[in-house]
C-alpha positions in Angstrom: 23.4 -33.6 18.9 23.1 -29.8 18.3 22.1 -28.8 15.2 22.9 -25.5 13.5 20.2 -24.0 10.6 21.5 -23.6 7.3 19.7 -22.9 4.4 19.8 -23.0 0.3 18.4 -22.2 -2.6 18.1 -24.7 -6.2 16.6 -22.7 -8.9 14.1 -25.0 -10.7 12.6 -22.4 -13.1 14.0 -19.3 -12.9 17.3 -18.6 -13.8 19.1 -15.2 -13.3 20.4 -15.1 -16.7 17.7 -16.3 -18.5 16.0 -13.7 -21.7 13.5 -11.5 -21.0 10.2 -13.3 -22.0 8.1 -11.1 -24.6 4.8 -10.4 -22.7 6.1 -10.6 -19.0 5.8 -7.7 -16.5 7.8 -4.9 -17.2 8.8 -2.0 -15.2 7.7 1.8 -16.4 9.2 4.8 -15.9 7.1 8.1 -16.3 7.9 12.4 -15.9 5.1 14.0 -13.9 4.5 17.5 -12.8 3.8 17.0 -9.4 3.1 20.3 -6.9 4.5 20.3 -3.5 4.4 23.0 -0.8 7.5 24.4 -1.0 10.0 26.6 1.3 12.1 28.6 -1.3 15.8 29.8 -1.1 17.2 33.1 -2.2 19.1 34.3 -5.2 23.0 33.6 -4.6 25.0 35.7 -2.9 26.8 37.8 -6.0 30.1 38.0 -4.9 31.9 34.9 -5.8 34.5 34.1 -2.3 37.3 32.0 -2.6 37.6 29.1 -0.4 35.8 26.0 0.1 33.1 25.9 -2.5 34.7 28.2 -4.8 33.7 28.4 -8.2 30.6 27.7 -6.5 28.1 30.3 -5.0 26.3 30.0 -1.3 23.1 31.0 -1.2 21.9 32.5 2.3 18.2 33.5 2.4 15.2 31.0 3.8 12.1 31.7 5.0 9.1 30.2 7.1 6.7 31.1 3.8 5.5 28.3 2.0 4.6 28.3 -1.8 3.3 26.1 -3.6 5.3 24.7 -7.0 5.0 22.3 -9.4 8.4 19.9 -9.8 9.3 18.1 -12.3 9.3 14.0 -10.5 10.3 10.6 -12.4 8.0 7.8 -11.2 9.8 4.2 -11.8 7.5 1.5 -11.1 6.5 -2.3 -11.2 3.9 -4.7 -9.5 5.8 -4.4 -5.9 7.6 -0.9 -5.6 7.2 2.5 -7.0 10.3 5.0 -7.1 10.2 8.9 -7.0 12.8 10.9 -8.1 13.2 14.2 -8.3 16.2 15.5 -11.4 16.1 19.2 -9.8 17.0 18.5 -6.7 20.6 16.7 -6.8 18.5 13.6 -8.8 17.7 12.2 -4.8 15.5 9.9 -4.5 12.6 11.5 -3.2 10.8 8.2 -2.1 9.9 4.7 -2.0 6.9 2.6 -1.7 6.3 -1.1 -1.1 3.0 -1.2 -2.6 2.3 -5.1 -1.3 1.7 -3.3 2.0 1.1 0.4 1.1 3.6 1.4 3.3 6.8 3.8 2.7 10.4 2.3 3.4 12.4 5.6 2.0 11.5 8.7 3.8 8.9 10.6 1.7 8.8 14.2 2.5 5.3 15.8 2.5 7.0 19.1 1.7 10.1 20.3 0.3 11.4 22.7 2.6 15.3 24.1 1.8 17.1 25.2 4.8 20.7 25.8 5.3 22.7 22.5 5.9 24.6 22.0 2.9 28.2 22.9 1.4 26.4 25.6 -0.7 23.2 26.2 2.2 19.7 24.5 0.5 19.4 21.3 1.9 15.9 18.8 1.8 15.7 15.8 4.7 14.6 12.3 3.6 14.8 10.2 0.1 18.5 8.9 -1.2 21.0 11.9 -1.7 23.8 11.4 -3.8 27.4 12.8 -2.3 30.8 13.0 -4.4 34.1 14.7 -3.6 34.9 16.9 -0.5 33.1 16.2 3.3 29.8 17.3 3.2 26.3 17.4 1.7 27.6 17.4 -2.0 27.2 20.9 -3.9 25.1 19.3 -6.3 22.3 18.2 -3.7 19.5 20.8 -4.2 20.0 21.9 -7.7 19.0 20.3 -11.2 21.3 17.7 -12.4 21.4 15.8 -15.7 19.6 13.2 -16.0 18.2 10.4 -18.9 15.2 8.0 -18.6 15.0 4.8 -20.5 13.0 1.2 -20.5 15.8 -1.4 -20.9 15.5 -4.8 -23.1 15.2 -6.4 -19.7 12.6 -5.3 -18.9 13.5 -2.8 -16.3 13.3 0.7 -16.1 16.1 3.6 -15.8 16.6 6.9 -14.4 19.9 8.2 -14.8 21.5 11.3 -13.1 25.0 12.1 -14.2 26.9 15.2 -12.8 30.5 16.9 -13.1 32.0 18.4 -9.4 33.3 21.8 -10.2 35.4 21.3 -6.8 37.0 18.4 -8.0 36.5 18.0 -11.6 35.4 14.4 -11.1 32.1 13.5 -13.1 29.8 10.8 -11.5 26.6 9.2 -12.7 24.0 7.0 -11.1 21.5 4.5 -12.7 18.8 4.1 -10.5 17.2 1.5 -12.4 13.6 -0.8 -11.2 13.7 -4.5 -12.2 10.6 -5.9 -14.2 9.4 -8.5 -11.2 11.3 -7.5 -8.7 10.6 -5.4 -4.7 14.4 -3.8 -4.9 15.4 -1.0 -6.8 19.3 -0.7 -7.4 21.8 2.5 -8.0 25.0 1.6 -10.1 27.5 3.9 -9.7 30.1 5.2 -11.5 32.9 8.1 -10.8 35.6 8.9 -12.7 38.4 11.5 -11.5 39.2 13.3 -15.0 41.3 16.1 -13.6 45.0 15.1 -13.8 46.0 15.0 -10.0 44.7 13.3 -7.2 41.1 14.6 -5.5 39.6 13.9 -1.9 37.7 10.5 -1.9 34.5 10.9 0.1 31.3 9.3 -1.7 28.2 8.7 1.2 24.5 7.7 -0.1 22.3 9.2 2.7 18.7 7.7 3.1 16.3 8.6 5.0 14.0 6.0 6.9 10.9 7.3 9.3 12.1 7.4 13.3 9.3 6.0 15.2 9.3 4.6 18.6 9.4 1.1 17.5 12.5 1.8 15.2 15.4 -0.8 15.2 18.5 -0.9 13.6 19.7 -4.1 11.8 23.7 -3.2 11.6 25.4 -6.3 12.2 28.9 -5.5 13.9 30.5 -4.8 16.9 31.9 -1.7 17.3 31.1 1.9 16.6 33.8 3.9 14.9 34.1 7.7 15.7 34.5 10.3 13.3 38.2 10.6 15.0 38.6 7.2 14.5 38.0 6.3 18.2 35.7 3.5 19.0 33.4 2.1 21.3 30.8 -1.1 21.9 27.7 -1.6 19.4 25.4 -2.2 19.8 25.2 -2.0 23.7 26.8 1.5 25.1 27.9 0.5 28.8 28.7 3.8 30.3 25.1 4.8 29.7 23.4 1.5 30.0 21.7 2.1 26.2 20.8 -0.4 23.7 22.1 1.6 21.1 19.9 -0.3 17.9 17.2 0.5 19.7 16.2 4.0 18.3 14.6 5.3 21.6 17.3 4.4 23.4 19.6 7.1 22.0 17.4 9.6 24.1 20.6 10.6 25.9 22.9 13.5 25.0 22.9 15.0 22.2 22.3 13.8 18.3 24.0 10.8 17.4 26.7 9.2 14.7 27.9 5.7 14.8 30.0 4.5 11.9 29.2 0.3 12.7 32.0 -2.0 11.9 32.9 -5.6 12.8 31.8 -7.9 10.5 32.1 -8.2 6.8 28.2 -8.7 6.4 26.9 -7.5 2.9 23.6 -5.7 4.9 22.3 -3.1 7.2 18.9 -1.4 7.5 15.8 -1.4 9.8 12.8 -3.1 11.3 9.5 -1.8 12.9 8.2 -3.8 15.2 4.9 -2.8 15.7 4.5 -2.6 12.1 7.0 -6.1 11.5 8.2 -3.9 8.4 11.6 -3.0 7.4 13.9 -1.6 4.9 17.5 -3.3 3.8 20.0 -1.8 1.9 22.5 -4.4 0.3 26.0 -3.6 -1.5 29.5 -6.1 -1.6 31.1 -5.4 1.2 34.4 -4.1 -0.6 32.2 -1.9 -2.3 30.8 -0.2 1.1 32.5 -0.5 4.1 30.7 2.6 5.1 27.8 1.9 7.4 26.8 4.7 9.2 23.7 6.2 11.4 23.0 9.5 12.0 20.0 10.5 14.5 18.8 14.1 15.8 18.7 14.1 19.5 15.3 12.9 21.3 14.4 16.1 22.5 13.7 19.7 22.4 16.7 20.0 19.9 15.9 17.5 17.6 12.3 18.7 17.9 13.5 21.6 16.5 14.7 20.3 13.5 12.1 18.2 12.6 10.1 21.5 12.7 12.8 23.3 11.0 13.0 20.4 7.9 9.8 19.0 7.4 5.7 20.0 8.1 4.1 16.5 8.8 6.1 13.9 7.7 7.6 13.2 11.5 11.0 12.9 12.4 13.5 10.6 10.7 16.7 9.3 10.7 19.7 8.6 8.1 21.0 5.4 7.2 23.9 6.2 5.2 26.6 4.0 3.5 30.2 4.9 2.2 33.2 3.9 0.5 35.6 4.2 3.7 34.7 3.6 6.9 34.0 6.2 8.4 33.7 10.6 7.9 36.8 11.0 9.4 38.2 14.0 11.0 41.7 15.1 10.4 43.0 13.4 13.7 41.6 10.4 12.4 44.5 10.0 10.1 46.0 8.4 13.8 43.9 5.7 13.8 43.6 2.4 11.5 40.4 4.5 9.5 41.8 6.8 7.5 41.3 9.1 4.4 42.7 8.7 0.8 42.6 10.3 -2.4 41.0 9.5 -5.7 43.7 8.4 -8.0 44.0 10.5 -11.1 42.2 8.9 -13.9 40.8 6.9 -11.7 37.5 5.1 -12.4 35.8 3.2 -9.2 32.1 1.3 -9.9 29.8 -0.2 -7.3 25.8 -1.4 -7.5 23.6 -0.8 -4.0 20.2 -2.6 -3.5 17.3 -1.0 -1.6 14.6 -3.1 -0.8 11.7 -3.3 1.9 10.7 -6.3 4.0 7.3 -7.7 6.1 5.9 -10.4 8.1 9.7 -11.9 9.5 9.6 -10.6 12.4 13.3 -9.2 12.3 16.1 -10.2 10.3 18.6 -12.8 11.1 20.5 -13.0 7.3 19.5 -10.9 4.4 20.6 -11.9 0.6 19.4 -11.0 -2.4 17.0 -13.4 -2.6 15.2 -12.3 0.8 15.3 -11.7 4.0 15.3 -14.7 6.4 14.9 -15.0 10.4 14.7 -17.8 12.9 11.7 -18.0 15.3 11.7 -20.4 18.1 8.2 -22.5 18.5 6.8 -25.2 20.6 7.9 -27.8 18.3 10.8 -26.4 16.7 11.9 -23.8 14.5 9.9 -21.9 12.4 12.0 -20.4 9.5 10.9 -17.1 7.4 11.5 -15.7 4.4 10.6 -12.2 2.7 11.1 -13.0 -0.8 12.8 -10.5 -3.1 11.6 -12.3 -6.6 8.9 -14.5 -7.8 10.7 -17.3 -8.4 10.1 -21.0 -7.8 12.7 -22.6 -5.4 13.5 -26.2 -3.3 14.4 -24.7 0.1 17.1 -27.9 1.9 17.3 -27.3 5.4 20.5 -29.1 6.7 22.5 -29.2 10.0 25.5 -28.6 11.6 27.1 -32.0 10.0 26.1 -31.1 6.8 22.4 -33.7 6.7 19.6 -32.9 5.0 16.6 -32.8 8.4 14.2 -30.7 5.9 13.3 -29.8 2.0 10.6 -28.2 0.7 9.4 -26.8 -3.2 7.6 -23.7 -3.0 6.6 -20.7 -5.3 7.2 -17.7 -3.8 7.1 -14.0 -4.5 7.2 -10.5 -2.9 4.5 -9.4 0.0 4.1 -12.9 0.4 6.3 -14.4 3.7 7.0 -17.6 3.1 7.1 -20.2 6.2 8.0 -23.7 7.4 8.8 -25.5 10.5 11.9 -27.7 11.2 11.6 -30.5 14.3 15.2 -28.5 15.8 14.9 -27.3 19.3 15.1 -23.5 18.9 17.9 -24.0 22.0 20.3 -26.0 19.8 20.7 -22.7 17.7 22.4 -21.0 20.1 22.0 -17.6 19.6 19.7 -18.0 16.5 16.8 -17.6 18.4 14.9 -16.1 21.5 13.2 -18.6 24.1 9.8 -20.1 22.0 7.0 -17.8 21.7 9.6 -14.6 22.3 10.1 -11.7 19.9 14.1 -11.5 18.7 15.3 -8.7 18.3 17.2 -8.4 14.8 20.3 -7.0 16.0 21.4 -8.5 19.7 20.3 -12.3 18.1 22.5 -12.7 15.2 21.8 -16.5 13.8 24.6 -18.5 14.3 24.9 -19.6 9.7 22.1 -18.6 8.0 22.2 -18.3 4.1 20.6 -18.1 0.8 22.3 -20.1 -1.9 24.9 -21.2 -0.1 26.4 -22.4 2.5 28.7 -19.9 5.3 31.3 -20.4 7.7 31.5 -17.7 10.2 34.3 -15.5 11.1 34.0 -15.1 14.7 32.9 -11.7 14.3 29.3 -12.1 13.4 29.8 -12.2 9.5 29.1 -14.9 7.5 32.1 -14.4 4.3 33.5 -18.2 3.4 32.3 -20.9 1.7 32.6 -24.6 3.7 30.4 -27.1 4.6 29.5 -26.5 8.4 29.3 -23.3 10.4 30.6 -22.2 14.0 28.3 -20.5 16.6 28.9 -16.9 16.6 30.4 -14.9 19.9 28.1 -13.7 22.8 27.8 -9.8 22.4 25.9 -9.1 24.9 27.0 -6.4 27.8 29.8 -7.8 29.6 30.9 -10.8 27.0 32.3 -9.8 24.8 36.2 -11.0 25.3 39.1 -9.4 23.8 40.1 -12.2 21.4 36.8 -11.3 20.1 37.3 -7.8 19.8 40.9 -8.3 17.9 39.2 -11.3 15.6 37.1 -8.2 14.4 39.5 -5.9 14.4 41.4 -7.9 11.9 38.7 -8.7 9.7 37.7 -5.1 9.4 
């Protein structure tokens, strides 16, 4: 009999809701003066010019001269993660830290060096921007925003940005706020249209991860969407022979942008192999159907920019996620992706989850209690989790006709992978794992129900979204295989 893995989660101590204990960890938040070399920008062109950006000024004037200055940086922080943020330029995150392994999951500038890339010109590569209103790097991204810090009764800790869009008159606000024992930090959104009529809808957070040559990208779907609403394969590009989520495999062409779509799963981030690190962003899927990757091109050209935008920090690449599916052009209007306009008076709300991972090898499923792969073994199955929380747990393994084969009670908590071994031939999961002894890759093997919590039935498209007892193996994407009921399935559950 085949057995398929599925996996849950009883709380036994810990419950999400439960009071704050007096005495327990606590998150801090802390202003710093912190001095970074920095590439200035000019005064603002005087003459105010109607059009695009108006009431707002461009400013024109960079240079290749270095100073250094002192910024102002909030510094959130717990056991597990530390946050920096930076309130004069847009509020972006500047950076983040998993300090169980030292090692950075949000690009981290070494310098900040403006050059001209934004509506207004100034624009700084890597961290978490912030965009709001009309297509483009938001007006507000290298200039001092509003912005509050606070230590909340829960124990976490709060910085919050808030601007108002002078090209839209919407007002937005973002609580980027630490838990107390926790290795995510979250932004909770909120922007309201206050203006009377309707504005453009177009709200991207752009992140910046490191682009090594061991870079993958974990984006479960099956197509890419154009920003004219065409589309093509994902993650395998057949005309070229490319295994697009492989980041050194987009060394063709020129620099790249793939909106991924095809599945309604709640994740998308990255893994380095060599390092068997990664970072995951998390959101509801109605909240952000925007999953997109953006890449300079490998070679001389996106050499340039990585000289033109940072001094030593290397190159990098932007994970970015939206509230529509893709950027669209103006001819995408003719295709199914669309724009639309913020309703007047309108008030929209979301919460995003950023959060690094280690020692998994990849990712097969990723919730917000960790993130879980499948590796095949000699003897079985060897099943990995990243944990997201200290928390004690009973972890039920059960297969495909709903029996308990394993259970186990564990503590676990953050930089520590947890592991067991199931007696299930790794080849009775289908495409949950690679032979035994094999590394998976995270994107191409896709495990076939996988879940923390709960159990999933699968779409057909590669997305776990409905509660049921069993689960169905998912399609075979690989070059060639993919059959056009498949690609309608996903077409309809976009």
């Amino acid at each position: 009999m085949k057995h398929v893995i599925l996996i849950f989660l009883l709380y036994v101590l810990v419950q999400p809701a439960a009071v704050f204990a007096a005495g327990g960890p606590r998150a801090t938040v802390r202003e710093v003066r912190t001095v970074y070399k920095t590439y200035p920008f000019s005064d603002p062109n005087p003459i105010a010019v109607r059009g695009k950006i108006y009431p707002y000024f461009r400013y024109d004037g960079f240079t290749d001269r270095a100073e250094d200055k002192a910024w102002n940086v909030v510094v959130l922080e717990n056991d597990y993660v530390a946050v920096t943020i930076m309130p004069e330029i847009g509020g972006k995150v500047w950076g983040a830290t998993d300090k169980t392994t030292g090692l950075a999951y949000i690009y981290d500038n070494d310098v900040v060096k403006f050059r001209d890339i934004s509506l207004r010109g100034p624009w700084t590569s890597g961290g978490i921007e912030f965009n709001y209103g009309v297509v483009g790097h938001s007006p507000t991204t290298s200039y001092p925003v509003d912005y509050l810090t606070r230590e909340n009764a829960d124990g976490s800790a709060s910085c919050i940005i808030r601007m108002l869009d002078l090209l839209t008159r919407t007002t937005w606000s973002v609580d980027i706020r630490l838990p107390a024992d926790g290795i995510w930090f979250e932004t909770n959104s909120v922007w309201h249209n206050s203006s009377g009529v309707s504005q453009p809808y177009y709200s991207w957070a752009n992140s910046g991860v490191s682009a090594t040559e061991d870079l993958e990208f974990v984006y479960p779907g099956t197509m890419v969407v154009r920003h004219d609403g065409t589309i093509h394969d994902w993650p395998y590009d057949r005309e070229y022979g490319k295994d697009l989520s492989k980041w050194r495999e987009n060394n063709f062409l020129w620099s790249k942008s793939y909106h991924i779509v095809g599945t309604r799963d709640k994740y998308f981030g990255t893994w380095w192999a060599d390092r068997n690190f990664g970072m995951m962003h998390y959101s509801e899927r109605d909240d952000k159907p925007g999953r997109k990757m953006f890449s300079w091109a490998l070679s001389d050209q996106g050499d340039i920019w990585e000289e033109l935008l940072t001094d030593n920090a290397g190159q990098y690449v932007e994970l970015q996620s939206g509230r529509l599916f893709n950027q669209n052009m103006v001819t995408s209007v003719l295709t199914p992706y669309k724009q639309t306009g913020f309703a007047p008076y309108g008030t929209d709300m979301w919460t995003e989850y950023w959060f690094p991972y280690h020692g998994t090898e990849g990712a097969a499923d990723v919730t917000l209690k960790g993130v879980v792969n499948l590796k095949g073994t000699e003897s079985g199955t060897e099943i990995v989790v990243s944990p997201l929380r200290r928390e004690s747990v009973v972890l039920q393994v059960y297969d495909k006709s709903g029996r308990e084969i394993a259970e186990r009670r564990t503590d676990w908590s953050p930089g520590k992978p947890f592991r067991m071994e199931v007696p299930v031939s790794p080849d009775s999961l289908g495409r949950g794992c690679g032979r035994a002894g094999t590394r998976r890759s995270p994107v191409r093997w896709s495990p076939p129900g996988i879940s923390i919590g709960k159990r999933l039935t699968d779409n057909g498209c590669g997305g776990s979204i409905s509660y049921g007892s069993a689960t169905m193996p998912k399609p075979n994407l690989l070059p060639g295989k993919v059959s056009g009921m498949t690609r309608a399935m996903c077409r309809d559950s976009i």
